[in-house]
C-alpha positions, 0 to 999 in steps of 0.5 A: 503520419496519422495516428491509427498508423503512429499506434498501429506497431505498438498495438501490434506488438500488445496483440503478438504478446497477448496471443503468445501468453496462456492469457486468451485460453484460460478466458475463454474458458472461463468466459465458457464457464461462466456462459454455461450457468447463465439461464437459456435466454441469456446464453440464446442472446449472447450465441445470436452476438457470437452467430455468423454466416459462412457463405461459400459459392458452390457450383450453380449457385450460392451455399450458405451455413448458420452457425450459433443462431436460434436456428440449429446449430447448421442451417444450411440455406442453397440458392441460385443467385447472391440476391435470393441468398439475401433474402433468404438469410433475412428471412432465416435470421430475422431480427438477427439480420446483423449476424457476422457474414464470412465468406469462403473461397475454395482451397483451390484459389487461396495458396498456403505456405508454413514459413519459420521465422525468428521469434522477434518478428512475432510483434511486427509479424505483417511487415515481416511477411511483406518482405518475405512474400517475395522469397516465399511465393511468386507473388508481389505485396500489392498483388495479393492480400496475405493473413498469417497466424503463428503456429507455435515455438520451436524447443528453443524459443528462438523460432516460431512457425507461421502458416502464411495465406495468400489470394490473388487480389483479382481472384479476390475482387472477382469473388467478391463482385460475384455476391452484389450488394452482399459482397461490400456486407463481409466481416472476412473472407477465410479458406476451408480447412481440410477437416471442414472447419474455417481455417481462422484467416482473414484475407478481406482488407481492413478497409473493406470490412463491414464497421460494427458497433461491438455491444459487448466491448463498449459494454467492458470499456463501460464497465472497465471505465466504471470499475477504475472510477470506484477504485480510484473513489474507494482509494481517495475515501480510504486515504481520507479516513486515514487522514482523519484518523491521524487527525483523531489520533494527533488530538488523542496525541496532544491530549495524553501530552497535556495531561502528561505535563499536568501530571509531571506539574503536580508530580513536581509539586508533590515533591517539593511538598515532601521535600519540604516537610522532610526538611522541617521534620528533619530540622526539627529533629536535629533541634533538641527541645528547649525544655530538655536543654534546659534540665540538662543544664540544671542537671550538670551544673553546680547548685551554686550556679545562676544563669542570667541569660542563654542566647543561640546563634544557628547551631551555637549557644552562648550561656551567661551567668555567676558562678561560685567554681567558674573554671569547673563548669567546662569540666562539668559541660562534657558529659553533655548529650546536647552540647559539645565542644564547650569552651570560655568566649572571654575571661572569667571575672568576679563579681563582688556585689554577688560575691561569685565569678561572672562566666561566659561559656559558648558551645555547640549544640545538637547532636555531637558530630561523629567522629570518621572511622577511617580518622588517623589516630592522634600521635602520643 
């Protein structure tokens, strides 16, 4: 199969929904709009791109109607033979030689036929008609060369009207033959309508139309070609910017991490300093001062009291000495604000050189522990 005809149903199919979506009028209107403001020369040129020549045979000769060139809007050129309007429409157009050339057949060889049909067939309208000619007209697919255009919808959408054109294809080969060389020059051959106007058929063969070069299509292609490669650069940059900010962004990331650790590090630090120091402080407040102890102790025992040695041990005291009332010391111990719980660690002996008991007394000191609120209260 070859491959225009292996694209040629889906191309079909695209062409049937563009013609049937609001798509082509509204662009060409636009497409109006914008020519309207472009300056003359601009608009001169792209009517010489849209100019054609309708070539219609008449009796005794050959009829010739310019539209959209630089010449008015209808330039009528009547000649006798197909080779005198050949040079007549080269000296008529000029340097616009190459303007689209339709020719039109009279009404009276080209048979018309509005057909309904179900919408489905809109995108293989061709083929459809193909297989309708028989039932539509008295004529056979390979003996005549047939164009449609839809027409509209029904109100329910399920149907569209179709105005079907056909020519016999030895009345078509005869007109054309009658035009020469100008015959195998064709871009369409169309029907008049009844109101003047071409009919917008194309019965001449794909195969036998004359091939252009379409400036303005190869000049959209270009354009279209050249817009997607700037988008796709405009994509690929954005993408790479953003890349570059999430590299920027995981750095200034890291950064805030590292000196969010520095921070906690010295917080850390900070603490165990205060702690520290709290502790010190604390344990220096807990310890009564030495000097303070010792007057107490002045203070409360007896005149007759010497004390050989005092040691400590953590939170306890140990008192060594001679005393003439040993038993009385504890007594006298308890009014103490720096030791509690005073009591003797071994006997009380005398001592006959010194003539006095030696004692050993051990207590807590520091604060006195307070006693719990909520202690039962001792039984009686």
């Amino acid at each position: 199969m070859p491959l225009a005809d292996a694209f040629e149903i889906p191309l079909q199919r695209l062409k049937a929904r563009y013609d049937a979506s609001p798509v082509p009028g509204f662009l060409a209107w636009w497409l109006g709009e914008l020519r309207s403001i472009l300056p003359a020369r601009w608009q001169e040129a792209l009517n010489a791109e849209r100019a054609w020549v309708e070539i219609e045979p008449v009796e005794g000769g050959v009829n010739a109607l310019l539209f959209g060139t630089s010449l008015p809007e209808r330039h009528e050129v009547r000649v006798d033979s197909a080779t005198e309007l050949l040079e007549a429409l080269e000296r008529a157009l000029g340097d616009k030689a190459a303007t689209r050339r339709v020719l039109l057949l009279p009404p009276a060889r080209v048979l018309r036929r509005v057909i309904t049909l179900p919408t489905a067939a809109r995108e293989r309208l061709n083929a459809v008609l193909g297989f309708e000619l028989d039932r539509q007209t008295p004529f056979k697919p390979d003996q005549v060369h047939f164009d449609s255009r839809v027409l509209g919808e029904d109100a329910s959408g399920k149907q569209i009207r179709v105005e079907l054109a056909l020519v016999p294809r030895e009345q078509l080969d005869t007109a054309l033959s009658g035009l020469g060389s100008l015959g195998s020059a064709l871009d369409a051959v169309d029907v008049r309508a009844p109101n003047g106007h071409r009919a917008g058929f194309n019965l001449l063969p794909s195969t036998r139309r004359l091939r252009r070069a379409n400036f303005w299509l190869w000049t959209n292609v270009a354009l279209l070609l050249a817009t997607v490669v700037i988008l796709v650069l405009a994509m690929g940059q954005t993408l790479s910017n953003r890349e570059n900010a999430i590299v920027e962004l995981d750095a200034q990331v890291e950064e805030q991490r590292a000196l969010a650790r520095s921070v906690t590090q010295l917080r850390k630090g900070l603490n165990e300093a205060v702690e520290g120091g709290n502790f010190l402080s604390n344990k220096r407040q807990q310890q009564p001062l030495m000097i303070n102890l010792l007057d107490e102790l002045t203070r409360l025992l007896p005149d007759d009291t010497y004390l050989e040695r005092l040691s400590f041990d953590g939170q306890q005291v140990t008192i060594h000495g001679l005393s003439s009332q040993a038993s009385a010391l504890l007594q006298a111990l308890q009014g103490s604000e720096r030791l509690h719980d005073p009591s003797l660690s071994g006997p009380i002996q005398p001592d006959p050189r010194a003539g006095k008991d030696r004692f050993q007394i051990t207590a807590g000191f520091g604060p006195k522990p307070q006693e719990s609120a909520d202690a039962p209260a001792p039984r009686r």
